[in-house]
C-alpha positions as CSV (number, residue, x, y, z in Angstrom):
1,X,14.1,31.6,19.1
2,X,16.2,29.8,17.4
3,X,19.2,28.1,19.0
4,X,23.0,29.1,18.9
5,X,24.3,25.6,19.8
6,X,23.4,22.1,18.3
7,X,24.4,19.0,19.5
8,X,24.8,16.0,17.8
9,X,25.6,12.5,19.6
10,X,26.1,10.3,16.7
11,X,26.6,10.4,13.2
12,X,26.0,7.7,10.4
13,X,22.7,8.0,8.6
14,X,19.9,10.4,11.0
15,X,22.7,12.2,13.1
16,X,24.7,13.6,10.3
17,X,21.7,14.5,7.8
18,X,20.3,16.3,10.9
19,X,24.0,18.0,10.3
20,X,23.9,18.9,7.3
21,X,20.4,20.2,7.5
22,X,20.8,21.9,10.3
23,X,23.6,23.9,8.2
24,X,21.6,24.3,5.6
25,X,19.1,26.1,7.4
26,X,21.3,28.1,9.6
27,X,24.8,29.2,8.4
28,X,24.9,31.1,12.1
29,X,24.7,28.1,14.4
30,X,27.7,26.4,16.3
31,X,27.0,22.7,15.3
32,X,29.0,20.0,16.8
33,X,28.9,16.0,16.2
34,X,30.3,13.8,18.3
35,X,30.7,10.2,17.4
36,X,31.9,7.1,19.5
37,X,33.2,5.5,16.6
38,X,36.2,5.9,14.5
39,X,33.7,7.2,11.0
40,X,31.3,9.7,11.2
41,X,29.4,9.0,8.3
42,X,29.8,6.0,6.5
43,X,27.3,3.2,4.2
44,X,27.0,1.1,7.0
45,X,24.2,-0.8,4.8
46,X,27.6,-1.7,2.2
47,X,29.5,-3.3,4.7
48,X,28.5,-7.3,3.7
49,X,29.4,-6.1,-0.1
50,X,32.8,-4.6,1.0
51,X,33.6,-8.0,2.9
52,X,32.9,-10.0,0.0
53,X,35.1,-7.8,-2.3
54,X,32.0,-6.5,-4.7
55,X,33.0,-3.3,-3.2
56,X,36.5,-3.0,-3.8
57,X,37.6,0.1,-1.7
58,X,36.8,1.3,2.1
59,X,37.1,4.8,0.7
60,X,33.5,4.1,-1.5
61,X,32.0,3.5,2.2
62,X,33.1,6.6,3.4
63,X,30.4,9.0,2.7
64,X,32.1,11.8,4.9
65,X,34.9,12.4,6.9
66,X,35.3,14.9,9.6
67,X,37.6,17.6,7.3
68,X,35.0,17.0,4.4
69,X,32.2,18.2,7.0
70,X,34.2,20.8,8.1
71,X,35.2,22.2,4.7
72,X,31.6,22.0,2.7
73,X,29.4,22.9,6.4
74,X,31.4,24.2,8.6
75,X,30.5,21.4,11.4
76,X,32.6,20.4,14.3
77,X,32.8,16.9,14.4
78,X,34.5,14.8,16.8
79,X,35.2,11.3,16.0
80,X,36.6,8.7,18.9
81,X,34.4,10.5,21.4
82,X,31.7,9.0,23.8
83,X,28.8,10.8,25.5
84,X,28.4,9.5,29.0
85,X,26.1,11.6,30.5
86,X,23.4,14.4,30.1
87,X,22.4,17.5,32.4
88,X,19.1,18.7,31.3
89,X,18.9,21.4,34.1
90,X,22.6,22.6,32.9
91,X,22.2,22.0,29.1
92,X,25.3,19.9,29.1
93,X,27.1,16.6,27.5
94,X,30.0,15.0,29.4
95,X,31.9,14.0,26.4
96,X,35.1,11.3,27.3
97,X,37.4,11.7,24.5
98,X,38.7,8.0,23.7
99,X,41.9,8.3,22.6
100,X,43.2,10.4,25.3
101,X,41.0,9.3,28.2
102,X,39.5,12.8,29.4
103,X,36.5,14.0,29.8
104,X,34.9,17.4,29.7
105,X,31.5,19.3,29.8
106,X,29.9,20.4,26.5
107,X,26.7,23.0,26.8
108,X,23.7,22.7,24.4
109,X,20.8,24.8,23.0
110,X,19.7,21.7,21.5
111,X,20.4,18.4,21.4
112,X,19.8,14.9,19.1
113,X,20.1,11.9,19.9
114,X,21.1,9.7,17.2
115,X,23.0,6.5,19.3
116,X,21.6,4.1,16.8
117,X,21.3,0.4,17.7
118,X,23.7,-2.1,19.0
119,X,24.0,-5.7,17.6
120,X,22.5,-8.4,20.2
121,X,25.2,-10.6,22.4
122,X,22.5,-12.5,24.5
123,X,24.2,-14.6,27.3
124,X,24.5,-17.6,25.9
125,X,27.5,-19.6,27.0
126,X,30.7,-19.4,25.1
127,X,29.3,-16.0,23.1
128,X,32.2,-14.6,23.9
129,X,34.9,-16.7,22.2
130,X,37.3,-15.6,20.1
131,X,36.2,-15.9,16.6
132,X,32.8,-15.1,16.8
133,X,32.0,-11.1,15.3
134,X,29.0,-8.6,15.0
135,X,29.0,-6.6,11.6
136,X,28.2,-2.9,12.8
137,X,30.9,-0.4,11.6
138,X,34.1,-0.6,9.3
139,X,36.4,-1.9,12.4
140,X,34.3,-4.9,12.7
141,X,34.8,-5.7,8.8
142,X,38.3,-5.5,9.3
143,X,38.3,-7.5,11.9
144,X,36.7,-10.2,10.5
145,X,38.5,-10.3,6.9
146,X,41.8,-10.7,9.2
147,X,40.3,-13.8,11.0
148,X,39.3,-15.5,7.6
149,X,42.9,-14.8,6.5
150,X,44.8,-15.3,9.4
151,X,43.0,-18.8,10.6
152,X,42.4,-19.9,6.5
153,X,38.9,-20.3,7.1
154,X,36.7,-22.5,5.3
155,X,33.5,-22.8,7.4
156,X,31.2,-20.1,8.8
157,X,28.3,-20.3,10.6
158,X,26.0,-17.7,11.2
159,X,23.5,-17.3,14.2
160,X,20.4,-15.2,12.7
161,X,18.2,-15.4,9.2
162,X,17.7,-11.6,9.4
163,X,19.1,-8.9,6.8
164,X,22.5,-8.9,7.9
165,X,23.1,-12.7,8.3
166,X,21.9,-13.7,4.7
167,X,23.8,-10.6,3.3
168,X,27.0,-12.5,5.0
169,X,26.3,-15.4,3.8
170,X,25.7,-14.3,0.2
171,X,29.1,-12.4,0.6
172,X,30.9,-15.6,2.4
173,X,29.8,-17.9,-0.5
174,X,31.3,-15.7,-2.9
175,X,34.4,-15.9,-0.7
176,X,34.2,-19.7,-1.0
177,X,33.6,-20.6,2.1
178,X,30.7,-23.2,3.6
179,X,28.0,-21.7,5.1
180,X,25.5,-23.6,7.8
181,X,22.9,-21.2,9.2
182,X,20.7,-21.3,12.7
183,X,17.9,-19.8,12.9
184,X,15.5,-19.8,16.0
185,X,11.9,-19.0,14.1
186,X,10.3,-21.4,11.8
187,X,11.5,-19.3,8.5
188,X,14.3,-16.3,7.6
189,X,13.5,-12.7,7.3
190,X,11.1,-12.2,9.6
191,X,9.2,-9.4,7.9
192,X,8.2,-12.0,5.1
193,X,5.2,-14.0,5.6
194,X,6.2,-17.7,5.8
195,X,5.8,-18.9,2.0
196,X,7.2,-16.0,1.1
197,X,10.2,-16.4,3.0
198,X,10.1,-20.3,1.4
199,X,11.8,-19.0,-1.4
200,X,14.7,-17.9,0.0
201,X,14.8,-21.1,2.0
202,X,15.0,-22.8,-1.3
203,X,17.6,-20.6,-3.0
204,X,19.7,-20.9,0.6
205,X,19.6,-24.8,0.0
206,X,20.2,-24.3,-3.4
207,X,23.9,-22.8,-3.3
208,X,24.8,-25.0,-0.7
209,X,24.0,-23.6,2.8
210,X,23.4,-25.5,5.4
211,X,19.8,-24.4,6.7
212,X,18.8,-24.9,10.5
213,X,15.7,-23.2,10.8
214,X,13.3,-23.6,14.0
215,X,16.5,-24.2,15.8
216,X,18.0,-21.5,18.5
217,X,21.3,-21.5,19.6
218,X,22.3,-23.7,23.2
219,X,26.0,-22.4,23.6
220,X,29.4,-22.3,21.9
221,X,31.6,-25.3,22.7
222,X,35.7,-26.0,21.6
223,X,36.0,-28.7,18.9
224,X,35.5,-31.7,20.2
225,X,37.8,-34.7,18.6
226,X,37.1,-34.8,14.5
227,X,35.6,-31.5,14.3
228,X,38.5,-29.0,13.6
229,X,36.7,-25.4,13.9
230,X,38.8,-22.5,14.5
231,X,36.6,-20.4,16.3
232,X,33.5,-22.8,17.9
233,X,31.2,-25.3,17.3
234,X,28.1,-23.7,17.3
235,X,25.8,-25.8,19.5
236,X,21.8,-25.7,18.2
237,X,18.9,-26.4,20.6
238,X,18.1,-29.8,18.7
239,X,21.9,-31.0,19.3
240,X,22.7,-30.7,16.0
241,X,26.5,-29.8,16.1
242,X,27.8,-27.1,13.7
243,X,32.0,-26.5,13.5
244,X,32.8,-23.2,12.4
245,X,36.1,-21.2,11.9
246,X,34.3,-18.3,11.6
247,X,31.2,-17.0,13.5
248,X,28.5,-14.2,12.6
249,X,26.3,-13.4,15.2
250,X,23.5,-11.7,13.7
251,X,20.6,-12.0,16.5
252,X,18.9,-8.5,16.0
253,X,19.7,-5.2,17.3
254,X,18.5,-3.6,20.2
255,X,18.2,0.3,20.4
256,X,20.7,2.2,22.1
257,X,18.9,4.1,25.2
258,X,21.2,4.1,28.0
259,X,22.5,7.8,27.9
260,X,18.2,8.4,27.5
261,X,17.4,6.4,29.9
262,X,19.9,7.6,32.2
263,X,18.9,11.2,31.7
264,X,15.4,10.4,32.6
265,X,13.6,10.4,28.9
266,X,11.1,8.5,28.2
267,X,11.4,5.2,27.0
268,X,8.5,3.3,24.9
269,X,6.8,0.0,25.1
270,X,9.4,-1.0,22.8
271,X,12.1,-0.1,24.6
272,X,13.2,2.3,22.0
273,X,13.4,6.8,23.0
274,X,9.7,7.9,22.6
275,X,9.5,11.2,20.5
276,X,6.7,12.8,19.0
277,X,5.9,13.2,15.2
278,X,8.4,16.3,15.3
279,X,11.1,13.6,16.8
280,X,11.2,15.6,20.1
281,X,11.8,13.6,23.4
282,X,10.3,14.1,26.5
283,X,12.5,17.3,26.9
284,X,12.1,20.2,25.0
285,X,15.1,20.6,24.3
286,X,15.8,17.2,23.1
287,X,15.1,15.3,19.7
288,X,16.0,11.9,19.2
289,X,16.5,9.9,15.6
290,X,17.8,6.8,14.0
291,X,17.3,3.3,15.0
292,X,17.1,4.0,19.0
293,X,13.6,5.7,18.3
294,X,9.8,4.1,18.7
295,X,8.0,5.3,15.6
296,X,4.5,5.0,14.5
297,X,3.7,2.1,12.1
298,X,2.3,4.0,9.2
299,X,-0.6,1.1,8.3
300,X,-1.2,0.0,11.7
301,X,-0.6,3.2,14.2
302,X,1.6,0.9,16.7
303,X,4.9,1.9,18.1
304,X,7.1,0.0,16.6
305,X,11.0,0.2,16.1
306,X,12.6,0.7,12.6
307,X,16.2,0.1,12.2
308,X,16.5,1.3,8.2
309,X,18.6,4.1,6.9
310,X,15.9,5.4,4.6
311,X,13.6,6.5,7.9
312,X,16.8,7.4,9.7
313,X,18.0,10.1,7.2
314,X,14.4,11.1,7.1
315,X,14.2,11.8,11.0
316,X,17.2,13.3,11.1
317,X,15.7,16.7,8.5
318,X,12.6,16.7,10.1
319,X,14.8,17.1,13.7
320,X,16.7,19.8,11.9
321,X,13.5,21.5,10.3
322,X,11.8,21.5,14.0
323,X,14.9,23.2,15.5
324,X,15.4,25.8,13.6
325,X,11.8,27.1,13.2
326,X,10.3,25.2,10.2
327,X,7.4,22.9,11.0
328,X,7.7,19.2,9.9
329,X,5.9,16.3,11.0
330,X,7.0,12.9,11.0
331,X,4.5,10.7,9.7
332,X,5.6,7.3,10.3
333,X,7.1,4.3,8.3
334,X,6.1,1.8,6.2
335,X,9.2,-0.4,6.5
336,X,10.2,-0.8,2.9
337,X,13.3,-3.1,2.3
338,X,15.1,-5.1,0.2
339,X,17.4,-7.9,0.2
340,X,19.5,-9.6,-2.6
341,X,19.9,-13.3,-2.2
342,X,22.0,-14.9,-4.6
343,X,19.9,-14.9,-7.9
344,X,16.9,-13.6,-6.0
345,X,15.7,-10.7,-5.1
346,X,12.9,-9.9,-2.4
347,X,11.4,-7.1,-0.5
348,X,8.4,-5.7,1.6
349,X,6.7,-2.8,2.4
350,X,3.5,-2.0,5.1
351,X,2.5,-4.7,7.4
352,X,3.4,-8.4,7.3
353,X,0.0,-11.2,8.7
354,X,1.8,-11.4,12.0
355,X,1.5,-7.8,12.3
356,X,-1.8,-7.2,11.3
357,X,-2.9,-9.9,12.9
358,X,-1.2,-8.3,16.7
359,X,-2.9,-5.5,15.9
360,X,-6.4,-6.6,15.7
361,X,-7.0,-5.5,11.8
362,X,-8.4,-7.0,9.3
363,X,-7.0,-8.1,5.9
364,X,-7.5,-10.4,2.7
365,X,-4.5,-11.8,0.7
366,X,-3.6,-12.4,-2.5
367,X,-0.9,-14.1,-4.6
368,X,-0.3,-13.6,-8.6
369,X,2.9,-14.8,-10.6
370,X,3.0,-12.8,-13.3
371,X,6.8,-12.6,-15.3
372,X,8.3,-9.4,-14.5
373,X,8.2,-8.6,-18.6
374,X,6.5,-9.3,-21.5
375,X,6.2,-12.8,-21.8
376,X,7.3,-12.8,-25.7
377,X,10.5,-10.9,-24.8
378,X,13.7,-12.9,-24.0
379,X,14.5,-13.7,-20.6
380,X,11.6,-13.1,-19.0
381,X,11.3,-13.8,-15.2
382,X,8.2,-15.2,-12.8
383,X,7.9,-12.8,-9.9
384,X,6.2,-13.5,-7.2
385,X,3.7,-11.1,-5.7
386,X,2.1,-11.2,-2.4
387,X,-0.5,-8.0,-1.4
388,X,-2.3,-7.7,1.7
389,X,-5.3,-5.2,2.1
390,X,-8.9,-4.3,4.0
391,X,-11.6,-6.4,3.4
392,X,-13.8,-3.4,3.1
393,X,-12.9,-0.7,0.6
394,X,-9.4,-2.7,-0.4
395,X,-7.0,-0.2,1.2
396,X,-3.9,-1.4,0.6
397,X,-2.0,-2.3,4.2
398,X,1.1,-4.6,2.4
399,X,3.1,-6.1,-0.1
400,X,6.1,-8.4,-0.7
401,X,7.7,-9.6,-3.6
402,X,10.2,-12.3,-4.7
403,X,11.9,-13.2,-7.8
404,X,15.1,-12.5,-10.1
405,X,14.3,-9.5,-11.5
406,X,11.5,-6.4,-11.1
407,X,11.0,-6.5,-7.1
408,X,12.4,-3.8,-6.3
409,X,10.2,-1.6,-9.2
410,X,7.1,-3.2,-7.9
411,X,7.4,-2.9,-4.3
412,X,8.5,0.8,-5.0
413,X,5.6,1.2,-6.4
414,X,3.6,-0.4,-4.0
415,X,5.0,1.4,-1.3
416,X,4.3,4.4,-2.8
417,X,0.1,3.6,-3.3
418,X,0.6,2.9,1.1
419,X,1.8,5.8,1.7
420,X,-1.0,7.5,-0.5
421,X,-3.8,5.6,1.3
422,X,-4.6,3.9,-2.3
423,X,-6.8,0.9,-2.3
424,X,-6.1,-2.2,-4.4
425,X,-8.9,-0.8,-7.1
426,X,-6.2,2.3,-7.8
427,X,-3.5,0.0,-8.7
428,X,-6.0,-0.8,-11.6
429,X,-5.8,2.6,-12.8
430,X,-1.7,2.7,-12.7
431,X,-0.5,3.8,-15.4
432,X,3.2,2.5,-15.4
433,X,5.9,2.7,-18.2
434,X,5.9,-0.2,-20.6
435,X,8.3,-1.5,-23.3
436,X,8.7,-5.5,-23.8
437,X,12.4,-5.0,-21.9
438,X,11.0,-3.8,-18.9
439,X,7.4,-4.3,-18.3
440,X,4.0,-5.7,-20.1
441,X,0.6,-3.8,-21.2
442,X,-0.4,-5.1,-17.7
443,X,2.2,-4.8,-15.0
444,X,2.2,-7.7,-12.1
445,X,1.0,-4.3,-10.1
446,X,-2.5,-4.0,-12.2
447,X,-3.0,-7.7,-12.6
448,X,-2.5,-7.8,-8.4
449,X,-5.3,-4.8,-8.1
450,X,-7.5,-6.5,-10.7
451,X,-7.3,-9.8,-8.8
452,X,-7.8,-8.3,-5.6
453,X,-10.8,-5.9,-7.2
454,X,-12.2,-9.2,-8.2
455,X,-12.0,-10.8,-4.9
456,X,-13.6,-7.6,-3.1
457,X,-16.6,-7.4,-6.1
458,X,-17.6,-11.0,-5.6
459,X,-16.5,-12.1,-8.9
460,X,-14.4,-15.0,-6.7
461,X,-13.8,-16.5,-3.2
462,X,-10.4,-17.1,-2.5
463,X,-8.8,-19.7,-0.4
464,X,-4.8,-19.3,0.8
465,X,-2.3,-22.1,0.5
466,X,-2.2,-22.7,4.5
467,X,-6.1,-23.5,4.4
468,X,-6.2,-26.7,1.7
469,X,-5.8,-29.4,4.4
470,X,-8.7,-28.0,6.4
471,X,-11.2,-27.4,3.5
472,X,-10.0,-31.0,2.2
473,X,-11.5,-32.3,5.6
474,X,-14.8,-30.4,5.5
475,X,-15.7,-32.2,2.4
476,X,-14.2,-29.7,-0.7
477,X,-12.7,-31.5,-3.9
478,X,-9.6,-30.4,-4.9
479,X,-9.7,-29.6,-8.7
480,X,-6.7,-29.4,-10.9
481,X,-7.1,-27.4,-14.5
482,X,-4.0,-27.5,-15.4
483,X,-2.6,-29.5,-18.4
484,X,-1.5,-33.5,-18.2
485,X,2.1,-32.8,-18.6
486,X,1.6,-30.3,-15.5
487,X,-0.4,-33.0,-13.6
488,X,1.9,-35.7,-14.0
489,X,5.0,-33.2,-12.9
490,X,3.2,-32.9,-9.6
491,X,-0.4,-32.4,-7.8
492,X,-2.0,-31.7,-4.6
493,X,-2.8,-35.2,-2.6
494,X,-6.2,-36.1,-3.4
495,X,-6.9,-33.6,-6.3
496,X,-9.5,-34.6,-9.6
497,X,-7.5,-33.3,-12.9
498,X,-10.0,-31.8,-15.5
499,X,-7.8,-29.6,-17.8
500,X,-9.3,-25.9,-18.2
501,X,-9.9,-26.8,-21.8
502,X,-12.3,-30.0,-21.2
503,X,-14.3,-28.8,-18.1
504,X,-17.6,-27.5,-20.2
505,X,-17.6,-31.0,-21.5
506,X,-16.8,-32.9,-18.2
507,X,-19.3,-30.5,-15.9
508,X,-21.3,-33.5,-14.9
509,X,-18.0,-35.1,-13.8
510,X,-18.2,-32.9,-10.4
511,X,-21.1,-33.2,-7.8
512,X,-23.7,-30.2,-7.9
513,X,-23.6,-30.2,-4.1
514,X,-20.0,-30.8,-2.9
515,X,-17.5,-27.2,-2.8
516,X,-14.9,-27.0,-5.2
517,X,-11.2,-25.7,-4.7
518,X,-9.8,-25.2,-7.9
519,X,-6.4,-24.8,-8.5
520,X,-3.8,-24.0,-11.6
521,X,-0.5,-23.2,-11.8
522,X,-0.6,-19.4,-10.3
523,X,-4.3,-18.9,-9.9
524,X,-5.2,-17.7,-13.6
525,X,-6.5,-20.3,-15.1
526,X,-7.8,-21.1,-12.0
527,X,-10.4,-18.3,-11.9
528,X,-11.7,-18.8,-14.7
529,X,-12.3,-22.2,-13.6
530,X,-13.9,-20.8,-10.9
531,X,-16.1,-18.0,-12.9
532,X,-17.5,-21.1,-15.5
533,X,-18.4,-23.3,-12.4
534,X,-20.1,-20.6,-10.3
535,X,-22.2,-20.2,-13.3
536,X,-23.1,-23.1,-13.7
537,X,-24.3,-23.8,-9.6
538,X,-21.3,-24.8,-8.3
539,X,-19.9,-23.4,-5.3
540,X,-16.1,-22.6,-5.9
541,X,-13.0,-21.2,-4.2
542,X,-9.9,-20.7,-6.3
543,X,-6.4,-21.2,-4.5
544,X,-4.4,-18.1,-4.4
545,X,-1.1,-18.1,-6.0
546,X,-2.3,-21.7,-7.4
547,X,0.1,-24.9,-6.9
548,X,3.1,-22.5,-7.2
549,X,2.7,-20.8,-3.8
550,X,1.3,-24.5,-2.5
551,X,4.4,-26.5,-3.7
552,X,7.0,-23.9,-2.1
553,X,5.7,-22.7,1.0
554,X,4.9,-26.7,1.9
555,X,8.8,-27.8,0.4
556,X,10.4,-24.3,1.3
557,X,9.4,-24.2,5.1
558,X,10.5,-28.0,5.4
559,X,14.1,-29.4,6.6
560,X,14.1,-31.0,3.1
C-alpha cells in the first residue's frame, strides 16, 4: 500500500530529490520537508566559489525555495524547523519550530532521514574563539565574508587539506589574502595516493601558501607580542606558530545520527545510519539518505561513508522509488570527485592503495603522462594518470588524475568502465571522440589500458616510484634512457645514462647478470628500453610514471 504521508527531515541534495520524486510518482500523497536550516535546497558544493566572488549572487545558490516547491510540487516545506525526536510505535516527529520556540507532534506513513553531516569541532583548546568558522550552509558564508571585512583581514589559516579547505584557500587567494595551511596526515586530499597528492603540494607552494603537512593542530592561543592575528594564532603540534585573522576549520565531517540513534536505529561500524540497498533503516517504515548513511563501497564491498552530492541525490530517488511501490536498488559508490586547484585540476574515482590495501585486495599500479591533446595542437597539457586494477584478469578497481586540463573527461570515463566491471584490456577497445582540440588517436585512457595490458601479458615488470631505494640496495642498476640535456637537468642518485638511441651499441656496457631499472621521462621510452634488454638476457623492470612521478612524489611530499 502505498503511503498517504511522507516525511522529510532535511532537504539540500538526498532530502529534497527524494521530494520531488516522491511527487513525481504520486500526485496524491501529503509530502512535508522539514529543514533545520534557513534554505531548503541550496548548492551547498558552490559555497567556496560564492565566497571568493566567482559566483557573484546568493540567488544562483538557491536551487529552491519553499514557495518554488510549493508552486511546481505541491510540497509542504518548513524551513527553521528541527526534528528532536521520533516515535516509531506512534509514527510521529516532534518538530520545534525555531523561530517561535514551540513544538508539536507530526504523524508519518513514512519517513527519510536526510540530516546530512556536521563539520568536525574536536576539543581542542581555544576551538571556540571568535574568528574561527565551519563552511556548511549560506549563513556560515555570510558570516565569514563579514569577519574578512569587518577585521580587514589579511591572513587565514586553515586547519584541514580536504575538499573544502583547499577550495577556501583557492577562493581566499583570489581574495588576496595569505594562506598558511595545517594539515595532520603526511599529504592533502586524502583520497589521492601520496604522489598524486604531491602535485597539489607543489601548486599549493607555488601560489604562495604556506604548507604544514604532517603537522596536527595543539590549540588556539591570543597573539602573543609581534604577532598581530585578529582571530588566533593557530598552534601546530611541531610548535610552529601560525597568526591568523581569519580561521577555517575544515577537519572532516561526521554524520548526523543523533535523532537515529536516539530512536533506536541501527548505526554502522562507521558510525553512519545503516540502510539496506533500498536505503531502508532498521524500521520499516524508515529510509535514510545523504551523508549520515554507511554505503557499500562499490570496488571493495566495505561500509564506508560518502559525503558527495552526486550519491546523495541518487539515494534520495531510489528512497522515493522504494516508497511508493517501484523497486530500486542501491548499488553502492564509487566515490568520483573533483577538485580545482589553482591551474590544476585533479580527481578520483574507485579505491585509493590505502583502501585496497585495508581491505585485503589485491592490485597493480600504473602511471602514464600522456598530454591531454594531440601533441602537435597548441597548448597541449601533460596529464597525469594514475590506474589501479587486479592482478588477475585486470579489473579495473581505481583511477586518479592530475593536470591543467582533461581530468575530469578522463576520470569520467574511467568511472564509468568501474561501474561496468571493465578490465584495463577494455579501455583498449574505447573508442572515444577525437579532434586535435580535444583529444589524440590514442586517448591517455587507451594508452593507460595498453600499458596496463602489457604489464598483465608479460610484455614488462613494473616497478613503482616508492620501491627505487630498495631495489637500489638489492643490487639493481638504475638506467637512465633519456637524452643528455634531460640527464644533466636532473637524475636519480646513482643512475648509468645510456640514451634510448645508443643502447644497441652500448649493450655490453651493462652486466649480463646484474637487474636493471630503467627509467625515462614518463615510462615510454622506458619500455622499450626494457623490451630490447629483455631480449637480449637482461632482466629488466621499467619505473612506472618514469622520473616524472619519482621527482614529484619525492620534492612534493617534502617541507621543501
Amino acid at each position: 500500500m502505498k503511503p498517504t504521508k511522507l516525511l522529510i527531515i532535511g532537504g539540500v541534495a538526498g532530502g529534497a530529490s527524494a521530494a520531488t520524486r516522491a511527487r513525481r510518482l504520486c500526485e496524491e500523497a501529503e509530502i512535508v520537508v522539514v529543514e533545520r536550516g534557513p534554505f531548503v535546497s541550496f548548492a551547498n558544493c558552490g559555497l567556496p566559489y560564492y565566497l571568493g566572488g566567482e559566483i557573484a549572487s546568493e540567488d544562483a545558490l538557491r536551487i529552491h525555495t519553499p514557495e518554488s516547491l510549493r508552486a511546481s510540487f505541491n510540497l509542504d516545506v518548513r524551513v527553521r524547523t528541527e526534528a528532536t525526536a521520533i516515535n516509531r510505535k506512534a509514527r510521529t516527529v516532534t518538530l520545534r519550530d525555531l523561530a517561535r520556540g514551540r513544538e508539536g507532534e507530526e504523524s508519518y506513513d513514512a519517513l527519510i532521514l536526510a540530516p546530512g553531516a556536521a563539520p568536525l569541532r574536536p576539543p581542542i583548546p581555544g576551538i571556540e574563539r571568535e574568528g574561527h568558522f565551519v563552511v556548511r550552509d549560506i549563513p556560515d558564508v555570510h558570516q565569514i565574508d563579514a569577519w574578512i571585512r569587518t577585521h580587514d583581514a589579511r591572513r587565514a589559516v586553515i586547519v584541514g587539506g580536504g575538499y573544502i579547505g583547499l577550495e577556501m584557500a583557492e577562493q581566499f587567494a583570489r581574495r588576496g589574502l595569505e594562506i598558511a595551511i595545517g594539515e595532520m596526515l603526511p599529504q592533502v586530499m586524502a583520497p589521492l595516493d601520496p604522489e598524486m597528492a604531491a602535485w597539489l603540494h607543489q601548486e599549493l607552494r607555488a601560489n604562495g601558501v604556506d604548507l604544514h603537512l604532517g603537522d596536527g593542530v595543539a590549540g588556539f592561543e591570543p597573539a602573543g607580542p609581534g604577532e598581530g592575528a585578529a582571530a588566533s594564532v593557530v598552534v601546530l603540534q611541531s610548535g610552529a606558530r601560525l597568526p591568523a585573522d581569519v580561521v577555517i576549520l575544515g577537519l572532516g565531517v561526521r554524520p548526523e545520527v543523533a535523532l537515529a540513534r536516539d530512536a533506536g536505529l541501527e548505526i554502522g561500524e562507521r558510525r553512519g545510519i545503516r540502510v539496506d540497498t533500498g536505503m531502508r533503516t532498521s524500521d520499516a517504515a524508515i529510509w535514510a539518505v545523504g551523508d549520515a548513511v554507511e554505503i557499500r563501497h562499490a570496488v571493495t564491498g566495505e561500509w564506508t561513508l560518502m559525503a558527495l552530492a552526486g550519491p546523495a541525490n541518487h539515494q534520495g530517488r531510489i528512497a522515493a522509488d522504494n516508497i511508493f511501490g517501484r523497486e530500486s536498488r542501491y548499488r553502492g559508490a564509487v566515490g568520483t570527485a573533483v577538485l580545482r586547484l589553482f591551474s590544476l585540476t585533479a580527481a578520483c574515482t574507485g579505491a585509493n592503495e590505502a583502501t585496497l590495501q585495508r581491505a585485503g585486495i589485491e592490485y597493480h599500479t600504473l602511471h602514464v603522462h600522456p598530454q591531454d591533446h594531440a601533441g602537435y595542437y597548441p597548448g597541449a597539457e601533460r596529464l597525469d594518470l594514475k590506474l589501479l586494477y587486479a592482478p588477475d584478469e585486470g579489473r579495473l578497481l581505481g583511477a586518479q588524475a592530475v593536470g591543467k586540463s582533461g581530468v575530469d573527461k578522463r576520470i569520467d570515463v574511467l568511472a564509468t568502465a568501474i561501474r561496468a566491471g571493465m578490465s584495463v584490456r577494455d579501455l583498449v577497445d574505447l573508442e572515444l571522440a577525437y579532434s586535435p582540440p580535444y583529444g589524440a588517436a590514442k586517448d591517455p585512457v587507451n594508452l593507460a589500458g595498453m600499458a596496463a595490458s602489457n604489464q598483465l601479458d608479460g610484455l614488462v615488470e613494473k616497478t613503482r616510484w616508492s620501491d627505487v631505494t630498495r631495489l637500489q640496495e638489492q643490487g639493481a642498476l638504475l638506467l637512465d634512457v633519456r637524452t643528455a640535456e634531460e640527464w644533466e637537468a636532473g637524475r636519480l642518485p646513482g643512475a648509468v645514462h645510456i640514451p634510448l638511441a645508443e643502447l644497441r651499441s652500448r649493450l655490453a656496457e651493462l652486466p649480463a647478470e646484474q637487474e636493471i631499472v630503467a627509467y625515462c621521462g614518463s615510462g615510454h621510452r622506458s619500455y622499450n628500453a626494457c623490451r630490447l634488454l629483455e631480449q637480449r638476457g637482461h632482466r629488466c623492470r621499467n619505473l612506472s610514471g618514469g622520473y616524472r612521478t619519482w621527482r614529484t612524489a619525492t620534492a612534493g611530499n617534502s617541507e621543501g
